[in-house]
Kinemage of the C-alpha trace (Angstrom):
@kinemage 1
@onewidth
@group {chain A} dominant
@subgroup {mainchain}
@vectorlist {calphas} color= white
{ca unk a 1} P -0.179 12.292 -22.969
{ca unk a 2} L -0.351 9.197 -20.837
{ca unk a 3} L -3.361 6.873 -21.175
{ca unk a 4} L -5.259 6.643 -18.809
{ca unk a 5} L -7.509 3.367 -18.065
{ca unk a 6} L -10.976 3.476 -16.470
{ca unk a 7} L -11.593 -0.045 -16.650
{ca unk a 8} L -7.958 -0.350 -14.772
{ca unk a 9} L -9.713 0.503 -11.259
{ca unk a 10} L -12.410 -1.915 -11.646
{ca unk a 11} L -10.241 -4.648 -11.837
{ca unk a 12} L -8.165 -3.797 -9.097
{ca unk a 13} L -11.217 -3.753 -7.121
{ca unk a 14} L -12.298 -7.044 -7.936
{ca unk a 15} L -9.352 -8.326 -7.078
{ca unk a 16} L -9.312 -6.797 -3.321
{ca unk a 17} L -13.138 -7.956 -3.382
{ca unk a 18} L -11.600 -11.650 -4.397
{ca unk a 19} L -9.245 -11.418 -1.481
{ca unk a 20} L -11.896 -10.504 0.875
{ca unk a 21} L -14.335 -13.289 -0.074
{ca unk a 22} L -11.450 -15.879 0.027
{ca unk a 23} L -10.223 -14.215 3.898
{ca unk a 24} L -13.947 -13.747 4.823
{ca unk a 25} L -13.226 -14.831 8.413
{ca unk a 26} L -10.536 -12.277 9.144
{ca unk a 27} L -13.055 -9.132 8.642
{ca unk a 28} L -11.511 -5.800 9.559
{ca unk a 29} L -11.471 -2.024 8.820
{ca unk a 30} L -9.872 0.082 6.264
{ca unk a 31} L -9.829 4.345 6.001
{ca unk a 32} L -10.604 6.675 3.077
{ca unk a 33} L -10.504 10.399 2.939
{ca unk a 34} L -12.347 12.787 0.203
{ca unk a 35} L -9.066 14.467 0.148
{ca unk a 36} L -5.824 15.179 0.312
{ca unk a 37} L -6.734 18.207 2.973
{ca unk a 38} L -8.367 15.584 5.243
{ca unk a 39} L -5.162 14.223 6.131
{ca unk a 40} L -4.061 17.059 7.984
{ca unk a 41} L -6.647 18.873 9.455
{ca unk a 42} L -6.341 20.672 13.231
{ca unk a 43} L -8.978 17.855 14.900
{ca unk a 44} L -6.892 15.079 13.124
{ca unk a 45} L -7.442 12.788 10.127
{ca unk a 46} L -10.960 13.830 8.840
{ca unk a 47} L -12.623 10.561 6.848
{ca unk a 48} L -14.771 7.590 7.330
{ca unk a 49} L -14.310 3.837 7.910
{ca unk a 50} L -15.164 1.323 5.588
{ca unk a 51} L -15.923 -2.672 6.192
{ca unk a 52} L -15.927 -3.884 2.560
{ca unk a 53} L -14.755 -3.837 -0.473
{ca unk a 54} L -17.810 -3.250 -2.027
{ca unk a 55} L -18.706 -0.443 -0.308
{ca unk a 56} L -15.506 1.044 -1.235
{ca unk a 57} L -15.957 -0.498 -4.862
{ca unk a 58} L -19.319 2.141 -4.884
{ca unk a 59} L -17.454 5.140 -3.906
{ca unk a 60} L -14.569 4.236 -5.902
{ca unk a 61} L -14.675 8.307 -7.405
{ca unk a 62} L -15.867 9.689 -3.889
{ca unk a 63} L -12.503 9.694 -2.167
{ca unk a 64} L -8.999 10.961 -2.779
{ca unk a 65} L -6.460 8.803 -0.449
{ca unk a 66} L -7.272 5.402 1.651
{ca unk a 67} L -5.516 2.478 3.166
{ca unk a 68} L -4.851 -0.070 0.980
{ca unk a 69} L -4.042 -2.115 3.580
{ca unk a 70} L -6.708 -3.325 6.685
{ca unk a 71} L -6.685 -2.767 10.293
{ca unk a 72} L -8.415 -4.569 12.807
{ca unk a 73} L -10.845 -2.045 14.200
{ca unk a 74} L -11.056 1.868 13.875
{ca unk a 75} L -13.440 4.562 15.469
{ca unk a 76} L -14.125 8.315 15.459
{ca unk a 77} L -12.785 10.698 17.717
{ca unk a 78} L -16.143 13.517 17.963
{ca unk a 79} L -19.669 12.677 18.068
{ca unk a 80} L -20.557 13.546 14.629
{ca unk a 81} L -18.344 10.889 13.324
{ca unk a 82} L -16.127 13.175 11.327
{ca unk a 83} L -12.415 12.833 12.582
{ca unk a 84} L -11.127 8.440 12.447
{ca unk a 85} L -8.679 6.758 14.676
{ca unk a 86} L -7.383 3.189 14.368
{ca unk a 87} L -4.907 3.743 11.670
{ca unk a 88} L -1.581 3.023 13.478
{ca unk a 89} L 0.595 0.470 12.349
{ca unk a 90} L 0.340 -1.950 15.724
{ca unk a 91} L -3.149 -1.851 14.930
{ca unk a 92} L -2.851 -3.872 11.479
{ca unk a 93} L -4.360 -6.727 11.054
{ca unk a 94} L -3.127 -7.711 7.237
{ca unk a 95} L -0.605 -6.329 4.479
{ca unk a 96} L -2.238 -6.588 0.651
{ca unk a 97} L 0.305 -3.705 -0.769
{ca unk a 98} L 3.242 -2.418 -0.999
{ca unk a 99} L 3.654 1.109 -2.302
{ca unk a 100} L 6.474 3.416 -3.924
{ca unk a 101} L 5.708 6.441 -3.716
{ca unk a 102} L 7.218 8.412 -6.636
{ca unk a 103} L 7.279 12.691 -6.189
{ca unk a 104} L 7.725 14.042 -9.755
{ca unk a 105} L 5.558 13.736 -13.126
{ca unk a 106} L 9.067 14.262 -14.680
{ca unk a 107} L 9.417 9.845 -15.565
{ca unk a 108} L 7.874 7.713 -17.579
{ca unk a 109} L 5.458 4.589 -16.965
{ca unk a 110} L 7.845 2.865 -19.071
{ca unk a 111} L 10.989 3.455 -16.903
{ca unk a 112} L 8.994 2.882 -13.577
{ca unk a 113} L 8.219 -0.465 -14.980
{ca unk a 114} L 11.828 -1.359 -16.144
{ca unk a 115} L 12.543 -0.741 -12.788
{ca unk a 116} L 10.583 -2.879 -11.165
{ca unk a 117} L 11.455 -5.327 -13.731
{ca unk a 118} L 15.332 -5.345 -12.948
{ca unk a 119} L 14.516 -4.473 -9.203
{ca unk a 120} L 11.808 -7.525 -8.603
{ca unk a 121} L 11.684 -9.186 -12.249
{ca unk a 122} L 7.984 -8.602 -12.588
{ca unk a 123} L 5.980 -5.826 -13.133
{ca unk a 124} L 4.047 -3.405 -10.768
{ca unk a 125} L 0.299 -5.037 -10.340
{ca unk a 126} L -0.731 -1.573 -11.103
{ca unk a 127} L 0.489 2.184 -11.206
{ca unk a 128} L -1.464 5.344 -10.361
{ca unk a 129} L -0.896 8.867 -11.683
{ca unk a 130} L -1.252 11.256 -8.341
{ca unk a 131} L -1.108 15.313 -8.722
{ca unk a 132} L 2.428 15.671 -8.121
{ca unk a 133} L 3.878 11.786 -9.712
{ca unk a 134} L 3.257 8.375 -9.125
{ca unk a 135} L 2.341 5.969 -7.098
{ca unk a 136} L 3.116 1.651 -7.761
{ca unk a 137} L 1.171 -0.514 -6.444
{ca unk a 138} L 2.953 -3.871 -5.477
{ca unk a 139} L -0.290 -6.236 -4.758
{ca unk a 140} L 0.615 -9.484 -2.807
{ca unk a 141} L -1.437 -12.886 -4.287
{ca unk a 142} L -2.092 -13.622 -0.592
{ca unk a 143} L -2.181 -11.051 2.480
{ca unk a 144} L 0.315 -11.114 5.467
{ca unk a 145} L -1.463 -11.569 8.497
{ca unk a 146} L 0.061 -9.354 11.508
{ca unk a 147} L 0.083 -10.022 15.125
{ca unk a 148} L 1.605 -9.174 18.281
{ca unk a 149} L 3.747 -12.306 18.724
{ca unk a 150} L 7.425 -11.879 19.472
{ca unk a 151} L 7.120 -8.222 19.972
{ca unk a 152} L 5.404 -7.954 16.345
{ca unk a 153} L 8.292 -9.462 14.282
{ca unk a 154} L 5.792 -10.101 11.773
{ca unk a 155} L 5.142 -6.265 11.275
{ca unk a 156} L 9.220 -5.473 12.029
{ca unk a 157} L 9.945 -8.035 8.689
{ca unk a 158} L 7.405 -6.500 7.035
{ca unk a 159} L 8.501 -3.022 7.478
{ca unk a 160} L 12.287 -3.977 6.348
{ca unk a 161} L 10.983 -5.288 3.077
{ca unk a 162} L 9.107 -1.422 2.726
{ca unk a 163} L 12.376 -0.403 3.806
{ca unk a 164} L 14.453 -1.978 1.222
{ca unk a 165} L 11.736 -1.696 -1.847
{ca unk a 166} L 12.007 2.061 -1.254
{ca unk a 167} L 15.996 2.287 -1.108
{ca unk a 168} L 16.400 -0.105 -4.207
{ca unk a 169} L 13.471 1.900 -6.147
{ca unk a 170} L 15.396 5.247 -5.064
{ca unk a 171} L 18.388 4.254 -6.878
{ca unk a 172} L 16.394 3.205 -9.994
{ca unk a 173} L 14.069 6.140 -10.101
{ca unk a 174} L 13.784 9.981 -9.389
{ca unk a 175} L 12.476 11.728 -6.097
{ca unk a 176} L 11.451 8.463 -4.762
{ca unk a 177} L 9.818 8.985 -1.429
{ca unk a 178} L 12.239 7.254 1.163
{ca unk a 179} L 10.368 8.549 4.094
{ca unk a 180} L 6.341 8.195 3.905
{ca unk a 181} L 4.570 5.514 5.887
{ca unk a 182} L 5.593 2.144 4.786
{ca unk a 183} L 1.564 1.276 5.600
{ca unk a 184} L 0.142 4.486 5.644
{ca unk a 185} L -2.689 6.254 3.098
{ca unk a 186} L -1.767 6.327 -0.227
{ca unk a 187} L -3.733 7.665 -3.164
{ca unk a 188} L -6.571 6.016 -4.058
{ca unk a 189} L -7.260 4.175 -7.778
{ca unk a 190} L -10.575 5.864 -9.513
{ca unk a 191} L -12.019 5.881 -13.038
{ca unk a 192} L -9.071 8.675 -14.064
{ca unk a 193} L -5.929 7.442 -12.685
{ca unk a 194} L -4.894 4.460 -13.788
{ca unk a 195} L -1.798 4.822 -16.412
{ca unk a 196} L -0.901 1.160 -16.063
{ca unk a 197} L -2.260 -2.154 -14.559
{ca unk a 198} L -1.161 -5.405 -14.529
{ca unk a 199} L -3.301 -7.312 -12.444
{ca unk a 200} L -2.145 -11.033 -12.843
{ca unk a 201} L 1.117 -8.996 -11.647
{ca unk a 202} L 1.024 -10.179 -7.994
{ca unk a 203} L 3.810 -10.874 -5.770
{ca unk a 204} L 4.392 -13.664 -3.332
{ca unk a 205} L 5.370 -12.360 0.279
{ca unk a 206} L 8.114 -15.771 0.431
{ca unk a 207} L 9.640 -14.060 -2.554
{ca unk a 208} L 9.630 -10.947 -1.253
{ca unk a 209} L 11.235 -11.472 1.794
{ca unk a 210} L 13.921 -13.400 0.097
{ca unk a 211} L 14.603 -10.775 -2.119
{ca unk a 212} L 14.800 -8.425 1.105
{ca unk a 213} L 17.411 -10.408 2.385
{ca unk a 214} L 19.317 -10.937 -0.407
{ca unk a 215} L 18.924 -7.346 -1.022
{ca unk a 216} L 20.264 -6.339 3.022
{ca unk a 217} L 23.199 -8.359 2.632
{ca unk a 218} L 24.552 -6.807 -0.562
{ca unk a 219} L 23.758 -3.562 0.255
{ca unk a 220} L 25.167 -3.821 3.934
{ca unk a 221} L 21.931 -3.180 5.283
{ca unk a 222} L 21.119 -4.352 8.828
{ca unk a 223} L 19.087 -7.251 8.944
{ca unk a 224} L 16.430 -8.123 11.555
{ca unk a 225} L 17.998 -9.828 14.159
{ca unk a 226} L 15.263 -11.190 16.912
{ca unk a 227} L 16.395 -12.179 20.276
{ca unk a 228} L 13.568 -14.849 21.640
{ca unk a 229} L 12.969 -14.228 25.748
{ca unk a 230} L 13.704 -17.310 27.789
């Protein structure tokens, strides 16, 4: 029986509310559902948009799946405000997390962390039990800001360092999702499902990147090559 750790969420929140306060200036949007259905329904992605994290930080047992990581605006496709849009990856405005998303309940917190320790040499800042496995939670100590510049290369270098977490995880770790949205919805933290957190456990993006590259050339995995326009 894995522990689970109420207070775990609230702490995570207060760290995302931290972030916010510090970034005030840079205000955008982020997406929850009240679940997992939502995500697929006929009309589209059925949820609301949220401008804080303290509203989110109230609701924090009201929804199943959000984005952990903030677009610049977002909207509603019907007039009863049922059925969001927004949530496309051109449309991000910063990256807080990186997830892995982990498809089987057969593993144990304590591998999933020994993985990350010999993949990244820290910890996960936090790890969440979903219905089907695992989710970690890779919380950067300072948000990447995206923009359009250079045909998004700051978005492209993000993505590869998704790209390469996933394929080293996958190799450490069973039924590792290779293919979900790098930035997409994950499953939310609540009161009930939090099995470990770590929240001093933040990564810097420098390192990260680094690590990617490092990572690409042993593996014999293309790099990002940009070609400037003269």
């Amino acid at each position: 029986m894995r522990k689970k750790n109420s207070r775990g969420v609230l702490a995570v929140q207060q760290h995302f509310l931290a972030q916010e306060a510090e970034h005030g200036h840079r205000k955008g949007v982020q997406f929850v559902v009240r679940q997992k259905e939502d995500l697929q329904r006929k009309q589209g992605v059925r949820g609301f948009i949220v401008t804080s994290q303290e509203a989110l930080l109230h609701e924090v047992n009201q929804f199943t799946h959000w984005t952990p990581n903030t677009y610049r605006y977002g909207g509603y496709t019907d007039k009863k405000r049922r059925y969001i849009h927004g949530h496309a990856e051109k449309n991000l405005q910063q990256i807080n997390t990186y997830v892995i998303d982990v498809d089987t309940l057969q593993v144990d917190v304590a591998q999933m962390i020994m993985a990350s320790m010999n993949i990244l040499n820290q910890t996960p800042t936090f790890i969440l039990q979903t219905t089907q496995g695992f989710q970690l939670y890779f919380v950067l100590d300072n948000p990447v800001f995206i923009s359009n510049a250079h045909n998004f290369k700051s978005l492209r270098v993000a993505k590869k360092v998704a790209q390469n977490l996933k394929h080293a995880f996958a190799a450490e770790l069973p039924n590792v999702d290779r293919g979900c949205n790098d930035f997409g919805f994950f499953r939310a933290p609540n009161l009930e499902n939090v099995v470990f957190e770590n929240i001093r456990e933040t990564f810097d993006y420098a390192n990260l990147m680094s690590w990617s590259q490092v990572y690409s050339d042993k593996h014999d995995r293309p790099q990002l090559h940009v070609v400037e326009k003269t």
